[in-house]
Backbone as JSON, one array per atom type, in Angstrom:
{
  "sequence": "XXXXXXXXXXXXXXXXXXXXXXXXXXXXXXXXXXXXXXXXXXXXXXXXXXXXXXXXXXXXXXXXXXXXXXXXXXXXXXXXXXXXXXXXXXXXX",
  "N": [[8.41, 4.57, -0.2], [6.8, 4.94, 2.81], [4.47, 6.79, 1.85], [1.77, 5.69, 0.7], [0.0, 6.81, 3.21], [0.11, 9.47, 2.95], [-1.57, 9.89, 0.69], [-4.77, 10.6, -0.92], [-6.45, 8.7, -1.63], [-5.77, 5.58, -2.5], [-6.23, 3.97, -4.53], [-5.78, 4.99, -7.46], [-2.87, 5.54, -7.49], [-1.97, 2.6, -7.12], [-3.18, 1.55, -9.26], [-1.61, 2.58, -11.68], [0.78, 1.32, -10.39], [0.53, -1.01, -11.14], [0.42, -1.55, -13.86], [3.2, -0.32, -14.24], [4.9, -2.27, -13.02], [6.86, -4.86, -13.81], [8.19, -7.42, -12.33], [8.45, -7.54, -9.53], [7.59, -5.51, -6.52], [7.88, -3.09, -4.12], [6.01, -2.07, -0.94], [6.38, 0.11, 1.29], [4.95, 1.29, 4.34], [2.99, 2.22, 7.25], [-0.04, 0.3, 8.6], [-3.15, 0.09, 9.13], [-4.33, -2.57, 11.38], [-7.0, -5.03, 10.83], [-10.21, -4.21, 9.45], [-11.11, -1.42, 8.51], [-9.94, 1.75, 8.15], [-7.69, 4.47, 9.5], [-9.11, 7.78, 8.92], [-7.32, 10.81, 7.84], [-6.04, 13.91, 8.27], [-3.16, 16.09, 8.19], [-1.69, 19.64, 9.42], [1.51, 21.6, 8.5], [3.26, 23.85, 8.81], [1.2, 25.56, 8.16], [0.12, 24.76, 5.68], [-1.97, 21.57, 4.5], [-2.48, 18.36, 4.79], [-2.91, 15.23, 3.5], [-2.96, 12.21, 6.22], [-3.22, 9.51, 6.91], [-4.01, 5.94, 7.7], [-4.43, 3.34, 6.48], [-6.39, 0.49, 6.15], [-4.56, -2.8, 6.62], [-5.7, -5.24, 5.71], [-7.83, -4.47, 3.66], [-6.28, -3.14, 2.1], [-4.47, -5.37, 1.49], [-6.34, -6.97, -0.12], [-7.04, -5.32, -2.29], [-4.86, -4.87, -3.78], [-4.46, -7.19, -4.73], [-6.52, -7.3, -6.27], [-5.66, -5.68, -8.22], [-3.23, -6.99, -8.94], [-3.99, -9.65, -9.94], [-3.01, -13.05, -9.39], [-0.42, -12.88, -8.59], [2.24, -13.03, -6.3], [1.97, -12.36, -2.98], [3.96, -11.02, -0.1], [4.08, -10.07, 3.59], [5.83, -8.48, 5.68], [7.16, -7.5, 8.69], [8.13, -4.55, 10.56], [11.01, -3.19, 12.89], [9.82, -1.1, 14.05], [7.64, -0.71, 13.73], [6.03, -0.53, 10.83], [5.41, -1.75, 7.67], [6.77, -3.96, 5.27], [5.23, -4.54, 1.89], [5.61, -6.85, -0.36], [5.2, -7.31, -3.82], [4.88, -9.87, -5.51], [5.52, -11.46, -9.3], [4.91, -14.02, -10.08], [5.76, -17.43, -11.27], [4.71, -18.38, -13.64], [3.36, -16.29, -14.6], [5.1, -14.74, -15.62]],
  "CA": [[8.37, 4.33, 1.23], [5.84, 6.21, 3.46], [3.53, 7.5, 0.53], [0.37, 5.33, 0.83], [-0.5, 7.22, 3.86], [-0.24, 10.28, 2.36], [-2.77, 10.02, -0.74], [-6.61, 10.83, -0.28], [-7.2, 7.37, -2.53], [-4.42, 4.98, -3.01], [-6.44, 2.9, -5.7], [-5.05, 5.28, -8.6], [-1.24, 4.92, -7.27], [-2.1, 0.82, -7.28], [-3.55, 0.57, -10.73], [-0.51, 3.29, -12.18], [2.14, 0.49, -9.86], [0.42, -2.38, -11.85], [0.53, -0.75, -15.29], [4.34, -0.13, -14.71], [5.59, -3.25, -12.6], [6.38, -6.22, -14.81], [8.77, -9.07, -11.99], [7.89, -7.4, -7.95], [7.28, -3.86, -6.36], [7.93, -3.14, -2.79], [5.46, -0.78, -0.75], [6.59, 0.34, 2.94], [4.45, 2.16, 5.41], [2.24, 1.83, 8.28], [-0.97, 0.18, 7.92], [-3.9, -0.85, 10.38], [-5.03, -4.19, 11.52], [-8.8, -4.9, 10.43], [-11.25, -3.58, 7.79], [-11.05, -0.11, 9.06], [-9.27, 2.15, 7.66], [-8.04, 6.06, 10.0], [-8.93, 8.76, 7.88], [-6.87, 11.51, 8.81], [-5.28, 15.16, 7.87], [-1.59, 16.88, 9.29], [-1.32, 20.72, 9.31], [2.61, 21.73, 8.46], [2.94, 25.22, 7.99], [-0.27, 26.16, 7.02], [-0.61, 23.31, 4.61], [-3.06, 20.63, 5.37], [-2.04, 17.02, 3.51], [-3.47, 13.76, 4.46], [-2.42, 11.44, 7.32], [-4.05, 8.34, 6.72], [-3.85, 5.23, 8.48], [-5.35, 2.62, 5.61], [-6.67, -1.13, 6.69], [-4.01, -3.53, 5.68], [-6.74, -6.04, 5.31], [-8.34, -3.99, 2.39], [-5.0, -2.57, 0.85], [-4.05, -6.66, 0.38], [-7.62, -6.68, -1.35], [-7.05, -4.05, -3.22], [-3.39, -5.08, -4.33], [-4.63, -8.65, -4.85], [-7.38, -6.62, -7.87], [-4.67, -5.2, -9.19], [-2.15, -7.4, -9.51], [-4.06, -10.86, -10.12], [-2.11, -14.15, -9.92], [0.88, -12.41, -8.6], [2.09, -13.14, -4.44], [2.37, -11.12, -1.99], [4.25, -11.15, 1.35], [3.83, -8.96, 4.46], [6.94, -8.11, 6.29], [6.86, -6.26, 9.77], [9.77, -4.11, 10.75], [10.48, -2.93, 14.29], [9.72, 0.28, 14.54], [5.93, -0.73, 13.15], [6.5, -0.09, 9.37], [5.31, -3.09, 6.96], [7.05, -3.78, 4.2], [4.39, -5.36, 1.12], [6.15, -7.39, -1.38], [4.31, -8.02, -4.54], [5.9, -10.49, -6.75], [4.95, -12.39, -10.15], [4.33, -15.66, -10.3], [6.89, -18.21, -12.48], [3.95, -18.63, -14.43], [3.15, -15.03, -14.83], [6.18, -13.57, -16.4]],
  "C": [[7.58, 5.45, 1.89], [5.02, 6.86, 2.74], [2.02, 7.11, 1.09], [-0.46, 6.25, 1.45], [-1.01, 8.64, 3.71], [-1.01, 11.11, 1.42], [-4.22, 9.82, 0.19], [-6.99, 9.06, -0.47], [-6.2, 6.77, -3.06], [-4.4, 4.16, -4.39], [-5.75, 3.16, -7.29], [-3.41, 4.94, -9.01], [-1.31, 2.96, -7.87], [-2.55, 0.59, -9.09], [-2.41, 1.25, -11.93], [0.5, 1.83, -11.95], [1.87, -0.93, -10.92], [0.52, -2.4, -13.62], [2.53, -1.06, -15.63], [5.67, -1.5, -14.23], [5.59, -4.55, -13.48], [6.99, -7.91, -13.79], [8.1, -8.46, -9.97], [7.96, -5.63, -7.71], [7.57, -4.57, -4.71], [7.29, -1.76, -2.37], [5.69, -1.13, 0.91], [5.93, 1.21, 3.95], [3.58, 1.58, 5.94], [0.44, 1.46, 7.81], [-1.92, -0.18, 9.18], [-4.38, -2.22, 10.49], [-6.71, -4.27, 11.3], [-9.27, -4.31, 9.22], [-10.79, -2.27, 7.68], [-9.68, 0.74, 8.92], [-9.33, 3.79, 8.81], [-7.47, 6.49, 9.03], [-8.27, 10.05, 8.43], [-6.14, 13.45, 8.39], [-4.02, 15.48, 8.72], [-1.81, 18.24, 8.66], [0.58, 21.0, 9.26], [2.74, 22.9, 8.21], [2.12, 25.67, 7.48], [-0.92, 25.39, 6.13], [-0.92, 22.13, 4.82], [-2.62, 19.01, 4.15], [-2.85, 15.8, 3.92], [-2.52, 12.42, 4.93], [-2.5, 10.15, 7.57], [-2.87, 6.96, 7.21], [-4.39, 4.01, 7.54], [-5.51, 1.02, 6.36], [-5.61, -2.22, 6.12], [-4.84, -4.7, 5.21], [-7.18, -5.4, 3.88], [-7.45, -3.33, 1.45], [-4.74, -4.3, 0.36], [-5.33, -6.96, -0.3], [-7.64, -6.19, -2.41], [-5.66, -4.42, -4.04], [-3.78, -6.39, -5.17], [-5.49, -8.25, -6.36], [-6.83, -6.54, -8.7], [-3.6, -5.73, -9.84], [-3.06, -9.09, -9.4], [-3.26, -12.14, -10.44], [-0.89, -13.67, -9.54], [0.53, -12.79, -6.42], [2.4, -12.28, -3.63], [2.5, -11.21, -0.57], [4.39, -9.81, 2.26], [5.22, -9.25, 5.24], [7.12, -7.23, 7.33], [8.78, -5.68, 9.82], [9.45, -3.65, 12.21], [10.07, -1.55, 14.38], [7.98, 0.51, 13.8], [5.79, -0.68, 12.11], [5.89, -1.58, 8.93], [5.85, -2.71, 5.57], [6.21, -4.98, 3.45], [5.15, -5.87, 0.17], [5.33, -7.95, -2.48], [5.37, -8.16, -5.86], [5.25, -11.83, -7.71], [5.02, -13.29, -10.23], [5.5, -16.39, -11.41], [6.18, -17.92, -13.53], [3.61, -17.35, -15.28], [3.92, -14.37, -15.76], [6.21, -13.58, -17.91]]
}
């Protein structure tokens, strides 16, 4: 929960999650509407991390690579949060 946003490049996390998921995965954090992805940094004490804002348009792209043949539902929450559900197929398992 809350991770994505955090990584420079989420594609390594995604092809690790598809490696180790064999029936659904659930990924929760904030995502933007459109292509467009904000790139972003936070300072915390001196230490600089990244802040990122990713496109949910091109994360379900990107999920959809990784996990071929498998479905995936979007889930809003109120407080802005999406929860991604990616789950295998009957056929799949």
């Amino acid at each position: 929960m809350e991770v994505v946003r955090h990584l420079s490049d989420y594609q390594p996390a995604l092809k690790e999650l598809a490696r180790l998921v064999t029936k659904r995965a659930y990924i929760v954090d904030v995502f933007q509407e459109g292509w467009d992805s904000h790139i972003d940094q936070q300072e915390i004490l001196g230490q600089v991390f990244p802040n990122n804002c990713w496109s949910l348009s091109q994360f379900l792209a990107d999920v959809n690579q990784h996990f071929p043949g498998w479905q995936t539902e979007v889930h809003g929450f109120s407080n802005g949060e999406l929860g991604i559900r990616i789950e295998a197929r009957g056929d799949t398992l």
